[in-house]
C-alpha positions in Angstrom: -134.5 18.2 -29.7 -137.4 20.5 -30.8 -138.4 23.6 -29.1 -142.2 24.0 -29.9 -145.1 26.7 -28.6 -148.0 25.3 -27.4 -151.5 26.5 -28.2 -154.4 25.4 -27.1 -157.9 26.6 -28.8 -159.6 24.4 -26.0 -158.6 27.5 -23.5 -159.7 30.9 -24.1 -156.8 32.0 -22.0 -153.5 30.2 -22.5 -150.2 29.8 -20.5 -147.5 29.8 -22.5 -145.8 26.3 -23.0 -142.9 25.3 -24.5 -142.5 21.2 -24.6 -139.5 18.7 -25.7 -140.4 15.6 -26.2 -137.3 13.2 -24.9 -137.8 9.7 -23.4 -135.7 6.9 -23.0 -138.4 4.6 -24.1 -142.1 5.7 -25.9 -143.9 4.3 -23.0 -142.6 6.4 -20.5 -143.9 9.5 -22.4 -141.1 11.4 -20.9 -142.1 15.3 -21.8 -140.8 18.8 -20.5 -143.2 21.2 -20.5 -142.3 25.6 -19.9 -145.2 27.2 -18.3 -144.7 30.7 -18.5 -147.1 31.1 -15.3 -148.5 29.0 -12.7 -150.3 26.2 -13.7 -152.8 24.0 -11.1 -152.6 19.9 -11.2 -154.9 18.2 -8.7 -153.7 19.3 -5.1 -150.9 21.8 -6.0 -150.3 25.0 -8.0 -146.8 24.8 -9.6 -145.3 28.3 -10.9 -143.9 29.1 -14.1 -141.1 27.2 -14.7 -140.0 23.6 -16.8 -141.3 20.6 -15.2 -140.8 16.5 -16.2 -144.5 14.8 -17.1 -143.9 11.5 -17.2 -144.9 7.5 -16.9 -142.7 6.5 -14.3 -141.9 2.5 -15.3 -144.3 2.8 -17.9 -147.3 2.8 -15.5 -150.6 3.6 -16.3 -149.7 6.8 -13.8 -148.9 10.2 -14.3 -145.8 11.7 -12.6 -145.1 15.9 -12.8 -141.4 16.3 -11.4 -139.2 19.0 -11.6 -137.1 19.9 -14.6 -134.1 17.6 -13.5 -136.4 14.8 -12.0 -135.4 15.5 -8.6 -138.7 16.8 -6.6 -141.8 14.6 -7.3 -144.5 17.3 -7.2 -147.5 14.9 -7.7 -148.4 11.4 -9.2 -152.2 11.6 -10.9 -154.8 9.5 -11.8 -156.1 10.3 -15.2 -158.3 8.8 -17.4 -158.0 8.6 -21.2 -159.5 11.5 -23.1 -160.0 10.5 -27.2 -159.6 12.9 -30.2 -160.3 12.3 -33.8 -156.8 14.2 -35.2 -153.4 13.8 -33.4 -150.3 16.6 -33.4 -147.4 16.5 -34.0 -146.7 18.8 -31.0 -147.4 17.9 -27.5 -150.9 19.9 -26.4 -152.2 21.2 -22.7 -156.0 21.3 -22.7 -156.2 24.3 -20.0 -159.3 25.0 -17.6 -160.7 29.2 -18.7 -159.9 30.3 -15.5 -161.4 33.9 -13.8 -158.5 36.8 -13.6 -156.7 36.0 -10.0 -156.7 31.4 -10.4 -154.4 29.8 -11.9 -154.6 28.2 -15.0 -155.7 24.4 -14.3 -154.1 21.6 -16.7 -157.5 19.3 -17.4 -155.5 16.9 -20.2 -152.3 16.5 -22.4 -151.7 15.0 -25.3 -148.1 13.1 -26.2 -147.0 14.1 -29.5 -148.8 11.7 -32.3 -151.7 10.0 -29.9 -155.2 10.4 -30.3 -155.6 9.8 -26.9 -154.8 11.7 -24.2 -155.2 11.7 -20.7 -157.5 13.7 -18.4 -156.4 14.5 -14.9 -158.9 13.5 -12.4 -159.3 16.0 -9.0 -160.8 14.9 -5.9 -164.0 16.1 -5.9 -163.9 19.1 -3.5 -161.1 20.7 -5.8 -163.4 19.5 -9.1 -166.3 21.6 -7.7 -164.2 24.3 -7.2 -162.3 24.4 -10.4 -165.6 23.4 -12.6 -167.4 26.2 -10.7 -164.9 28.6 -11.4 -164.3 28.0 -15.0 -167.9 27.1 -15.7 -167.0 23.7 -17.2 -167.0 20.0 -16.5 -164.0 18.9 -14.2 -163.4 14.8 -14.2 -163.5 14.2 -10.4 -163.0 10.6 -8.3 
């Protein structure tokens, strides 16, 4: 497996992020992904640390669980987010948050797609982050 930084020129200010691409199966998109400080997902902050992002049974669903897949820290809603040149590398399109808020995860991309997916926030927590970072937030 293959140890790769993460750079995002979608966010100003960048968490680092180390990611291994390792799945069972391609539809399962099974990723690890090192944040080197806390990240926000919709409804929970998670601190640095490696975490599983993943299609649990292939589902249209993402899952974030802990590094060994043992604590299910959230299943999200996303919706798919297009771009017109795919990496080789998995990417975290990050929220410019101010000094003091975590960095928000707004989309990934798996390794190869062009699409990616979007996370979607319940609305309250949308207008917050959107406010904050003075940018468009998907919300349901």
């Amino acid at each position: 497996m293959k140890s790769v930084m993460i750079s995002s020129v979608l966010a100003a200010a960048l968490v680092g992020v180390l990611a291994v691409s390792a799945g069972a199966s391609e539809c399962d998109k099974l990723t690890y992904l090192t944040f080197s400080g806390p990240v926000g997902l919709p409804g929970v902050t998670l601190p640095a640390g490696t975490y599983q992002f993943s299609h649990p049974d292939c589902s249209g669903v993402l899952r974030v669980s802990s590094q060994d897949g043992s604590t299910v820290y959230g299943t999200f809603l996303t919706a798919l987010e297009d771009r017109t040149t795919p990496s080789q590398q998995t990417e975290v399109v990050l929220a410019e948050m101010p000094v003091g808020w975590a960095e928000v995860i707004k989309a990934w991309f798996y390794p190869g797609d062009t699409t990616g997916e979007a996370l979607i926030f319940p609305k309250k927590e949308a207008d917050e982050v959107a406010g904050a970072a003075q940018r468009i937030v998907l919300a349901e």
